[in-house]
C-alpha positions in Angstrom: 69.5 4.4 -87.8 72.7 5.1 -85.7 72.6 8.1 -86.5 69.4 9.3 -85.6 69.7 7.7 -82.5 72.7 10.3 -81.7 70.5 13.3 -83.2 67.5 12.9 -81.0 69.8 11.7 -78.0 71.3 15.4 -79.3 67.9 17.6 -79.1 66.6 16.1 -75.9 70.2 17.4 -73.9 70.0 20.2 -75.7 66.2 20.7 -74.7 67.2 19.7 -71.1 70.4 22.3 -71.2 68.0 25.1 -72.2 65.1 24.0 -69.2 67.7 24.0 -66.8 68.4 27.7 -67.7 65.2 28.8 -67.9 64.7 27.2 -64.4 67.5 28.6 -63.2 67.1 32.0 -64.4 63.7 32.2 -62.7 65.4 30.8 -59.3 67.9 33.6 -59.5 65.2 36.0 -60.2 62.9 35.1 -57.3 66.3 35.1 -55.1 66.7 38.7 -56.3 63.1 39.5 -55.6 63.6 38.0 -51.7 67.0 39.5 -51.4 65.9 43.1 -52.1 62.7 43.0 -50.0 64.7 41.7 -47.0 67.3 44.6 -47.8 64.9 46.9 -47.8 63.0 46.2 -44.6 66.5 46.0 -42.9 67.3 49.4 -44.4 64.2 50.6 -44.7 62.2 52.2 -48.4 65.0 54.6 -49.5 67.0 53.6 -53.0 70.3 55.4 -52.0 73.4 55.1 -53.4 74.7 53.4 -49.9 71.7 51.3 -49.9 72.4 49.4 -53.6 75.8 49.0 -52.5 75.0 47.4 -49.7 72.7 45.2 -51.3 75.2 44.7 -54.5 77.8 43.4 -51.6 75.1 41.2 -49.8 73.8 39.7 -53.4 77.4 38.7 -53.9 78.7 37.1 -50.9 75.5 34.8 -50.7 76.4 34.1 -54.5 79.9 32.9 -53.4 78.8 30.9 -50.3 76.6 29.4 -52.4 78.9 28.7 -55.3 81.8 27.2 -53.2 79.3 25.0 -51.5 78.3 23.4 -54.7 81.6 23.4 -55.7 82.5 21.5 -52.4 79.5 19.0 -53.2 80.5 18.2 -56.8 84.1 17.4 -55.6 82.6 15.3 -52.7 80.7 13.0 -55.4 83.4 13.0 -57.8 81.6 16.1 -60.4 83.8 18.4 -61.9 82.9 21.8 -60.1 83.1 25.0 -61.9 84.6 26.5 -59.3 88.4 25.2 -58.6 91.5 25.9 -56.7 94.5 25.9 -58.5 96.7 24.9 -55.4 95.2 23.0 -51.9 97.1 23.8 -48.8 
């Protein structure tokens, strides 16, 4: 009985693993959707090579910001981050 306790204690945070990265996938999509139409009416319709670069660069400093201010959060309520320093100044 023990046992089967475990298992479906097992598939439901497996089930809740995998909605969280569907969910999260389709965030990060529609992020990617906003990001590039903003770039583009900032830079205006054309695809050049300066143009994804810029937008490649953009995309990732929002991704840090974003990452070290969850990371900054889960230290503040006492989560392990995914994001660490190895030294603090």
């Amino acid at each position: 009985m023990s046992k089967s306790i475990e298992q479906s204690k097992a598939i439901v945070q497996s089930m809740i693993t995998l909605a969280s990265a569907a969910l999260g996938l389709v965030c990060a999509l529609a992020w990617n959707e906003a990001i590039k139409t903003a770039m583009k009416s900032i830079l205006g319709e054309d695809d050049s090579l300066a143009g994804l670069f810029t937008y490649a660069i953009m995309a990732t400093i929002i991704a840090i910001v974003v990452l070290l201010i969850l990371a900054k959060t889960a230290a503040k309520i006492g989560g392990e981050a995914a994001v660490t320093r190895e030294a603090e100044g």
